[in-house]
N, C-alpha and C positions, 0 to 999 in steps of 0.2 A: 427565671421567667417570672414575670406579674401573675397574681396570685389575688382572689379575695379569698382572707382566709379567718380562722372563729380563733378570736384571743384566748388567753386566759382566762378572763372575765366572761366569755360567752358571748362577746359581741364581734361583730366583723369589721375588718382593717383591710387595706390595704397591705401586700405583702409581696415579697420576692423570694423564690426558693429553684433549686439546682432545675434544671430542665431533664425530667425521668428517662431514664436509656431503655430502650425495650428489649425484652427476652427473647427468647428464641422463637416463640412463637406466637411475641405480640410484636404492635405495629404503634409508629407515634403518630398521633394524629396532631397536626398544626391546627388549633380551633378558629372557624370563620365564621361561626354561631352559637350560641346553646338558648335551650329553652328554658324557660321557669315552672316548678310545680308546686300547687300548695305544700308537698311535702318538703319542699327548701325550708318554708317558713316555721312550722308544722316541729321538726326539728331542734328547733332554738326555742319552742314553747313549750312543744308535748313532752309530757314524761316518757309516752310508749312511742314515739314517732324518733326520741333524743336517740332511744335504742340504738338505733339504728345509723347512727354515726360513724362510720370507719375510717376518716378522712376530715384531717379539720377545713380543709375545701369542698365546699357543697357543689351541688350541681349535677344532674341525671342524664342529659340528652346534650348530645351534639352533632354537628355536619362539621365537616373540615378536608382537609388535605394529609393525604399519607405523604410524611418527609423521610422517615427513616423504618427500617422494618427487620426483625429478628432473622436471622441465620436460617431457620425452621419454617417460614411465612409462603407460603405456594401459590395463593390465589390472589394476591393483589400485587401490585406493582409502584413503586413511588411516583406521586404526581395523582394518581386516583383520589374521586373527590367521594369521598363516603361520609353517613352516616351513622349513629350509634345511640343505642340506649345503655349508657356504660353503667348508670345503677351504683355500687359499691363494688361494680369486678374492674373499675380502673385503678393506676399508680393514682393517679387524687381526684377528685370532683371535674366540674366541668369550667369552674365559674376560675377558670385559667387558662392560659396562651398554647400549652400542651398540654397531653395527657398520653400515656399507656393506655390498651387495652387488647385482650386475647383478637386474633384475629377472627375466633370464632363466633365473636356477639356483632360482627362488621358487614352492614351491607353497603353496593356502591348506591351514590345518589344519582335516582331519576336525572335524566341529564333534560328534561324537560321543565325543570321546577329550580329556584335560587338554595342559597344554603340558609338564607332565615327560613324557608318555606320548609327546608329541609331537617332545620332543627326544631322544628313545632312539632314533629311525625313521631319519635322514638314513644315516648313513655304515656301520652295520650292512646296512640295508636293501636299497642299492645295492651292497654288497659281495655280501649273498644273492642277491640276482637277478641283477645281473652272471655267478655261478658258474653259475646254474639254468641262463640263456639260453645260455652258452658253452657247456656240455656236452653240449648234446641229448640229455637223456638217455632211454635205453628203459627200459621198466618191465620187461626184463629184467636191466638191469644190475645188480651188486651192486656196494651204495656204503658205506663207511666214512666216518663224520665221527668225526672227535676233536675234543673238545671243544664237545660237541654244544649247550651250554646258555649259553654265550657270546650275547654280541649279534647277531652272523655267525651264527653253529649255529643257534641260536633263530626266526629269520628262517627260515635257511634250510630247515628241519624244517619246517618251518607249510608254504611253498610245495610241499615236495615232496608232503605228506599232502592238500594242498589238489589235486595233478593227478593223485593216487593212485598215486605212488612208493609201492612197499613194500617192497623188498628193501634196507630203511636198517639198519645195524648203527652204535648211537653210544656214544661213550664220555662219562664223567660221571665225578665226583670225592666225590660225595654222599650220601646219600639223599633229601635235598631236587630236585638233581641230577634224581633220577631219577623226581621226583614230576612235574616239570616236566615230560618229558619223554612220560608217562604220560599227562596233562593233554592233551598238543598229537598224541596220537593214535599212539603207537606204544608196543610192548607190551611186555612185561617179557624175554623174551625177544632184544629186539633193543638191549638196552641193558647194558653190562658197564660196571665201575666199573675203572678206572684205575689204583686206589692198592690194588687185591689183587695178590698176586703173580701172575707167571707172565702178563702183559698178552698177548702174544702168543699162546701158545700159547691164551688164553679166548677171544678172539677169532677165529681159525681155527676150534675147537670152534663155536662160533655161527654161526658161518660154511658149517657143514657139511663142515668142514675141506677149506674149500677158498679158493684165494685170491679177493680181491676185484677186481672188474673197475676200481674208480673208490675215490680215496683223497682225501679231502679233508682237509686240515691246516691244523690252526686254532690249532695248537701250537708243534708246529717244537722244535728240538734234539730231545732222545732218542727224541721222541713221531714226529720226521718221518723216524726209523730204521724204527725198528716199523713204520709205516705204509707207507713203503718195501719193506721183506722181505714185506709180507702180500699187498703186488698180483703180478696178473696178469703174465707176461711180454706185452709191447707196450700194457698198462692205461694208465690215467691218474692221475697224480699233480697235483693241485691244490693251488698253494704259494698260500699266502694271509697269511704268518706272513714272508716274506723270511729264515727262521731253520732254514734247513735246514744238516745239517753234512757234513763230508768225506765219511765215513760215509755215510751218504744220499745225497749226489750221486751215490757212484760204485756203490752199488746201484742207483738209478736210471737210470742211463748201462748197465752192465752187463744189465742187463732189458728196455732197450730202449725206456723205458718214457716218455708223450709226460707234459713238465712244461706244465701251461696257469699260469699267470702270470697272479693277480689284482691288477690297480690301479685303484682310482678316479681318481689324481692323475694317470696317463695323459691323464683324459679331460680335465682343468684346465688341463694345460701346453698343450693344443693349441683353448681354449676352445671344447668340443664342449659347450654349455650346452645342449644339447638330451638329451645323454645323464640330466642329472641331472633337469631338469624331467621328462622323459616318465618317465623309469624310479619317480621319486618318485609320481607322479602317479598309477600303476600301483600301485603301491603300499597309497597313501592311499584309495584306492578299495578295492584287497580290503581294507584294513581298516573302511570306511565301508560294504561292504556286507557284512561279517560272514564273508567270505570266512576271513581268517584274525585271529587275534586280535590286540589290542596289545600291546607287548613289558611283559615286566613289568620295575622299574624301581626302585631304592632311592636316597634321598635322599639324598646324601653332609652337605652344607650349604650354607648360603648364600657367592655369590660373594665369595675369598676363600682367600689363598696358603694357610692353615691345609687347608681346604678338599680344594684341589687336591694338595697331598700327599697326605693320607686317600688322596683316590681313587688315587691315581698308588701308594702303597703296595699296594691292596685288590688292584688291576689285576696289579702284579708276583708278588703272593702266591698269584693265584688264587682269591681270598675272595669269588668276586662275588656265589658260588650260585646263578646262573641269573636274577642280576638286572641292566638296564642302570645304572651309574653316574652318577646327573643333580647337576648344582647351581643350587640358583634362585638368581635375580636377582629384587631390588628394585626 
């Protein structure tokens, strides 16, 4: 099967490798999407992100077609078009024609939504709800997101508007940005753009200069300064990004202030496969009952190292404008 895979040198190629046979109790998925995450890029740069490599095929998230299914397999059927946040629990990455994976991390796709639509939802989705479920949040809190139009943000704006969170203050890089934003139910008012001067001091201002109780960082470096200085003494800071700096820690430390720590690959190394099915499944339903919308979503190209730069460039630049990164497969 076609393959983008990491050479020897650490760069990516095109490649061809056996097509994985599944176990007794996983299932093959034929890929008709996957999505792109900074942690693709993230991987081939960071030393603590490189960790994390278990597969010289990258890739997190996919939609596709069950063709073939293990001896042991109960609940789906071949020809089912499903979903998956496969993470590091598949036979190889995603940025491939197939892939294994436990039937246990498998939900079927919204039959109301496409399979790019379908492959934008795994690893964003479970990163939004993960933060929602962890914070408890009151609908008195005041919450800052940065970089509110991300895959994460995006996700996670829809759920908060959906339990009628209001007090959201988010940042945006746009005007498209902020159409999106507009769109998913919050108002012009709670939305500041990033790239005017003076990011701090507009944000307090909107804030009714005052600080925020809940900080969520979808940025990291200079953006997880900022967001650091604006909160509350004993507040919450939610690191989502692994890219906070000296700087930032030690206002953070200094303020007292409690750091919540998002990972989905937690829930992988300790195969909690319940965490991804139920939380997916959650998910795919408010989007199947109009609860909250489908992510929107730009086509980068078909599978394919040319491809996979594109996005790994768009992702680094911040060019994504409030769209998930997909590539289809043939």
């Amino acid at each position: 099967m076609k393959v983008v895979t990491i050479n020897q040198y650490g760069q990516l190629e095109d490649g061809s490798i056996p097509k994985p046979i599944p176990k007794d109790h996983e299932i093959l998925i034929h890929i008709k999407a996957s999505g792109f995450n900074p942690i693709d890029y993230q991987m081939l740069e960071n030393e603590h992100e490189r960790k994390l490599i278990s597969s010289p095929i990258l890739g997190r998230e996919l939609a596709g077609i069950i063709v073939e299914m293990g001896s042991q397999v109960l609940e789906f059927q071949i020809g089912d078009e499903v979903l998956c946040a496969s993470g590091s629990m598949g036979s190889n990455g995603t940025y491939a024609e197939f892939i294994t994976v436990p039937e246990a991390i498998v939900v079927l796709k919204p039959q109301k939504i496409s399979f790019e639509e379908a492959a934008a939802i795994p690893s964003a989705a479970l990163t939004a709800l993960q933060i929602f479920n962890r914070l408890q949040i009151s609908p008195k809190n005041t919450i800052l997101i940065t970089g509110a139009t991300g895959g994460v943000g995006s996700f996670l704006v829809k759920i908060l508007v959906a339990h009628k969170i209001k007090n959201i203050m988010a940042t945006v890089g746009s005007e498209d940005s902020t159409k999106l934003l507009l769109n998913m139910g919050l108002k012009e008012n709670q939305i500041v753009n990033y790239k005017l001067p003076n990011l701090r001091d507009n944000l307090l201002k909107a804030n009714n200069n005052q600080p925020f109780d809940i900080g969520i960082d979808l940025v990291g470096n200079e953006i997880a300064e900022i967001t650091a200085e604006l909160l509350k003494i004993n507040g919450t800071y939610v690191d989502v990004t692994f890219m906070t700096t000296t700087k930032s820690r030690e206002t953070l430390f200094n303020k007292g202030i409690s750091i919540l720590n998002i990972s989905n690959y937690a829930h992988s190394v300790t195969k909690n496969y319940a965490y991804y099915k139920d939380n997916l499944q959650h998910i795919s339903k408010l989007i199947q009952d109009g609860t909250i919308s489908p992510p929107s979503y730009k086509i980068v190209g078909k599978l394919s190292t040319e491809t996979v730069l594109e996005a790994h460039r768009i992702l680094k630049n911040n060019q994504t404008k409030g769209n998930k990164l997909i590539m289809i497969h043939e």
